[in-house]
LUMBA-494618 format. One line per 3 residues: number of its first residue (from 1); for each residue x, y, z of C-alpha. Coordinates in steps of 0.02 Angstrom, whole numbers, plus 32768, in hexadecimal, padded with zeros to 4 digits. Example, Ala and Ser with C-alpha at 12.3 -4.5 7.8 and 13.67 -1.06 7.14 Angstrom:
BEGIN
1) 8267,7F1F,8186 | 82AC,7FCB,8165
This chain:
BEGIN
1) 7B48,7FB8,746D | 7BAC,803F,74B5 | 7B72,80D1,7537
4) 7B8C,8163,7536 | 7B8A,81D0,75D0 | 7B60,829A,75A3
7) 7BB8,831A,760E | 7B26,8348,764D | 7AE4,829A,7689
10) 7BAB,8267,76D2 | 7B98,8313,773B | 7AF3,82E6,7775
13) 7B22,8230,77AF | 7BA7,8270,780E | 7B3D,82E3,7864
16) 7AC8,827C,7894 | 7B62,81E8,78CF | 7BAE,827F,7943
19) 7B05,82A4,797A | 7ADC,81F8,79C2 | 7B83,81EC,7A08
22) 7B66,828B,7A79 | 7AA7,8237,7AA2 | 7B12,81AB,7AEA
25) 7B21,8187,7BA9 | 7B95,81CF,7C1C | 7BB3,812E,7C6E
28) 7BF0,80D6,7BD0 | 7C90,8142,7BDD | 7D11,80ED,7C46
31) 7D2F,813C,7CE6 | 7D79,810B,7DA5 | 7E2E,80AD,7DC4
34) 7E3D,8003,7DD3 | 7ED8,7FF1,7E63 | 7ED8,7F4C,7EBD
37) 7E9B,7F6F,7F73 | 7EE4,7EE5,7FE8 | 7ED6,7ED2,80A3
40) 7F6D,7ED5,813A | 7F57,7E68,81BF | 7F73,7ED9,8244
43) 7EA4,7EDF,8272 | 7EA8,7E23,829C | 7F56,7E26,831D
46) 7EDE,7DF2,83A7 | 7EBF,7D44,8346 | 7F34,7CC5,82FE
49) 7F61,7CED,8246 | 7F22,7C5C,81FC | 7E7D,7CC0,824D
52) 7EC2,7D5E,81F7 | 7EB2,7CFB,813F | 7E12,7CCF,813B
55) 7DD2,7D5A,817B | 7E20,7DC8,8106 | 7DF0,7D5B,8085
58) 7D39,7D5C,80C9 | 7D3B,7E17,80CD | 7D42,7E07,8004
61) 7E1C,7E31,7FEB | 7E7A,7DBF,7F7C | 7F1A,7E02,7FC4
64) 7F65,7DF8,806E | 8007,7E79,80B0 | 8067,7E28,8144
67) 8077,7ECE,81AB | 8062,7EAA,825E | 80D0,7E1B,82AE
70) 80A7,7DC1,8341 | 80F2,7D5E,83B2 | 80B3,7CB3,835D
73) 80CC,7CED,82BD | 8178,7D50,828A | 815E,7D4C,81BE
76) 81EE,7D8D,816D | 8255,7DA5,8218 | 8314,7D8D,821B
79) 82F7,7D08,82B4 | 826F,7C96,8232 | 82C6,7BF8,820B
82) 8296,7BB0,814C | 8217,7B36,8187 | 81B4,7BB6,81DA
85) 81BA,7C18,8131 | 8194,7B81,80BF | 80F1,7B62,812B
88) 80BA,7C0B,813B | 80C1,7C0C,807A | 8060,7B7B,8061
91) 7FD4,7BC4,80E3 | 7FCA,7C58,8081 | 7FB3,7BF2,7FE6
94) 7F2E,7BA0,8038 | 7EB8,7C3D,807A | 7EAE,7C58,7FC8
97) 7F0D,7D07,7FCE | 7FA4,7D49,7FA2 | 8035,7D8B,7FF4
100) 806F,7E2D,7F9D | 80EF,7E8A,803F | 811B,7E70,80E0
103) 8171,7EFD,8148 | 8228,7EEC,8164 | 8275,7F23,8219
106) 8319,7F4B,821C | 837E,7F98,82BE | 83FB,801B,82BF
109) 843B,8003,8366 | 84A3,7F8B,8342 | 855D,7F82,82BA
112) 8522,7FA5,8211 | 854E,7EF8,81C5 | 84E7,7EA9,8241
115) 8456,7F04,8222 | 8463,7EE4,815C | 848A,7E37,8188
118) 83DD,7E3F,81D5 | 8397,7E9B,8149 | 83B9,7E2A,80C1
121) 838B,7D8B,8114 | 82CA,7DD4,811B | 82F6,7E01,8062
124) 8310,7D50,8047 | 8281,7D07,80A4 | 8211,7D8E,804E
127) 8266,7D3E,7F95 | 8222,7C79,7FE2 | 816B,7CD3,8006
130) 8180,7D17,7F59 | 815C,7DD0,7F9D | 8161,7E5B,7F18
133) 8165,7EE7,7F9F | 81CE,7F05,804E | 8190,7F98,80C1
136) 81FF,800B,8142 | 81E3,8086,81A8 | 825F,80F7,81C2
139) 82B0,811B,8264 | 828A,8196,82ED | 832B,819C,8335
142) 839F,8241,82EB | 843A,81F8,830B | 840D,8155,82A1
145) 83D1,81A5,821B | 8477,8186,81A2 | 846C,80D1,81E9
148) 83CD,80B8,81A3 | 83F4,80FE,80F8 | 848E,80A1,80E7
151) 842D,7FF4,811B | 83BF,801B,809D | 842D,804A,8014
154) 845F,7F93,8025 | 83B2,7F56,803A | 8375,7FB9,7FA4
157) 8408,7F77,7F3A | 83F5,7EB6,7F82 | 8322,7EA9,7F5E
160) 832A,7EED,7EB2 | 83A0,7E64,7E8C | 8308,7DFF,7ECF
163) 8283,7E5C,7E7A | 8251,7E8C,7F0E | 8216,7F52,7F1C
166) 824D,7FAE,7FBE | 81D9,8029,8002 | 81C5,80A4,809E
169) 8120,80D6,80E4 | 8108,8193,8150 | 812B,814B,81FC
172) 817A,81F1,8263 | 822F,8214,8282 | 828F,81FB,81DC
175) 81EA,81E2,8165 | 8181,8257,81C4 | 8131,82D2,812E
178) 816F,82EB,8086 | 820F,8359,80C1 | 8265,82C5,810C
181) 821F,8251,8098 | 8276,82A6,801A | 830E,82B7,8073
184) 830D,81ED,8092 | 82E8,81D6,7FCF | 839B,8240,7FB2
187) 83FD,81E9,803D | 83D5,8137,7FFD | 83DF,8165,7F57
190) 83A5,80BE,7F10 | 8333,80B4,7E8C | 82D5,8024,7ED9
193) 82BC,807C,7F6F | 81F3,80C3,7F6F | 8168,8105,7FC0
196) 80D8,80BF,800E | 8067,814F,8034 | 8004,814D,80E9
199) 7FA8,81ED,80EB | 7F65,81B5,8194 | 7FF9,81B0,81E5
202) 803F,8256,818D | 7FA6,8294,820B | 7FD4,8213,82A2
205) 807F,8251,82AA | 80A6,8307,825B | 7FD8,834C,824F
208) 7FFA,837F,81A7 | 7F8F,8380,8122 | 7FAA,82DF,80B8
211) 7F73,8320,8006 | 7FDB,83AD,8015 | 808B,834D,805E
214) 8061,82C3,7FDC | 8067,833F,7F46 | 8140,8345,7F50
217) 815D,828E,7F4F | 80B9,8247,7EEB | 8133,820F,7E6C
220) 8183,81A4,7EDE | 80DF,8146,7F2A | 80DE,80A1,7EEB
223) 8057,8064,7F65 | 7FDF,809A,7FDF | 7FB4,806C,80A4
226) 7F06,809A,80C6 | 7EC2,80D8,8177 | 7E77,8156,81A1
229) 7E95,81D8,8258 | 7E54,825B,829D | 7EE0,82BB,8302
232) 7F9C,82AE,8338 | 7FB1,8205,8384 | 7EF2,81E9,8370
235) 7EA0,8143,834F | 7EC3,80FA,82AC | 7E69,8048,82C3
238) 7DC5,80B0,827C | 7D56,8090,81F4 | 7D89,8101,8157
241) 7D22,81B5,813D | 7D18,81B8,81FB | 7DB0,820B,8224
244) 7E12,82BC,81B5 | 7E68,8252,811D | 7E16,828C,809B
247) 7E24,81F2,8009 | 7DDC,8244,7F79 | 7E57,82C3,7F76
250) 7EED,8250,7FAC | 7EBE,81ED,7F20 | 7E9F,826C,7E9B
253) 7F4C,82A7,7EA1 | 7F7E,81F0,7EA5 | 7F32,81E1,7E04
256) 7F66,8273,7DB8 | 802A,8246,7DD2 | 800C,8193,7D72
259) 7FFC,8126,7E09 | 7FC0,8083,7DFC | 7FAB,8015,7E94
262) 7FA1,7FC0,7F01 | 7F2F,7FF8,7F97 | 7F4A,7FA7,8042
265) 7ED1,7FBA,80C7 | 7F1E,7FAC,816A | 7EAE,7FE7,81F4
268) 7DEC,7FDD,8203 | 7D8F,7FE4,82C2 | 7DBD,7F2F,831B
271) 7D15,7EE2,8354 | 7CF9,7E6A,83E7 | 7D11,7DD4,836B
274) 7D87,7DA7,82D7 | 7CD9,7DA0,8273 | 7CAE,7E59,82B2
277) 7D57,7E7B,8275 | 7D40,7E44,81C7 | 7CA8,7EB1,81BA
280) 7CFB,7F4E,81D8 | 7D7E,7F18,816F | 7D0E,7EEE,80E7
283) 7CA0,7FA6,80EC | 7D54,7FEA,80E6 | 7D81,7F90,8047
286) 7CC8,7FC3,8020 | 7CE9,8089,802A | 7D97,8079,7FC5
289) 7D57,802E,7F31 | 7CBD,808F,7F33 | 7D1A,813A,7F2E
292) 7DA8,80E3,7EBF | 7D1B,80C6,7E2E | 7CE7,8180,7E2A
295) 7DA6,81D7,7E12
């Protein structure tokens, strides 16, 4: 037996459907970002790495940036012979965490094809540790400036082969603010060559504000080093919201430009124990993803 729905009736039921859709709750609409927040090692340089791992681990990351080297532990380092690389693989493996970047230092002191010789043997040890990201820093030296481009025009060219993403993080002298930022993004001129943003050091090293110099290269930010500081050349191993970054805004126009991850924390207050450590770390990770559910 067949229906038949009047006018009147179809514009009633769809009344009343649109009406209980409005009654519904504000939470069932999805809301928040969902970028992968990992952890740097730097807090832990007072400890062994292995040390480093499972606290960072403890402090609730799944993934583990080898930032800071020491003088036990070299990572990606020209000097690193393959054995050294093989086993620091297999110890990462073993914390349960994964390696996603490792910072690459290069010199410019020194004849340009040495220093890209350098340069692409971390490269290549970063391919064995099956890295997806390599971090520099700029230079603060002037007069090296073009040495540093043209190292990592090469370096660029030689990681993408690897599928390996090069990035530079706001660190003074040549990536100081957005201005030379930019200008480092035109003198490379690779398309592999990125931005990870550090609005705590754009206040360390320039006292800038770090929403406002991240608005003319957010479309270049490809990844994020969270600390937090207070002043020029202030202390940065502080817990976040205690010093003038201000996240939510850093964030929101991170958002708005399509960015996607990931998040590493680098610095959180260094306690008298490796334990204390990893409890700062972990109320760091804490406020991130906190904040990073309400954008």
């Amino acid at each position: 037996m067949q229906i038949e729905m009047t006018r009147r009736e179809f514009l009633q039921h769809a009344t009343s459907g649109a009406a209980a859709m409005l009654a519904m709750p504000v939470a069932s609409v999805p809301s928040g970002v969902n970028w992968l927040v990992g952890c740097f090692n730097r807090p832990w340089t007072s400890w062994s790495f292995d040390q480093a791992l499972k606290q960072i681990k403890a402090a609730g990351y799944d993934t583990v940036g080898l930032l800071t080297r020491t003088k036990d532990e070299p990572f990606i380092g020209a000097g690193a012979d393959a054995a050294y690389v093989a086993g620091l693989k297999q110890r990462i493996a073993a914390s349960r965490l994964t390696a996603n970047m490792a910072a690459l230092r290069t010199r410019h002191d020194i004849p340009l094809a040495e220093s890209i010789k350098e340069t692409r043997q971390q490269i290549d040890h970063a391919r064995t540790l099956e890295l997806g990201h390599l971090l520099t820093f700029g230079v603060d030296k002037r007069e090296q400036y073009d040495h540093y481009y043209q190292v990592m025009r090469d370096a660029a060219a030689y990681a993408a082969e690897r599928n390996i993403r090069l990035v530079m993080k706001p660190h003074g002298g040549s990536s100081g603010a957005s201005a030379e930022i930019a200008a480092a993004l035109q003198a490379v001129g690779h398309p592999n060559f990125k931005i990870w943003y550090d609005a705590g050091n754009i206040i360390y090293y320039t006292g800038k504000d770090p929403v406002e110099e991240l608005k003319p290269i957010v479309q270049h930010v490809t990844g994020f080093c969270a600390k937090d500081c207070g002043a020029v050349e202030g202390d940065v191993m502080i817990q976040f919201g205690t010093g003038k970054v201000d996240f939510r805004a850093v964030f929101a126009v991170l958002k708005a430009a399509g960015f996607s991850g990931p998040i590493m924390v680098e610095c959180c207050k260094v306690g008298a124990t490796a334990e204390d450590t990893m409890v700062n770390a972990r109320a760091n990770r804490t406020f991130l993803t906190s904040l990073l559910a309400q954008l």
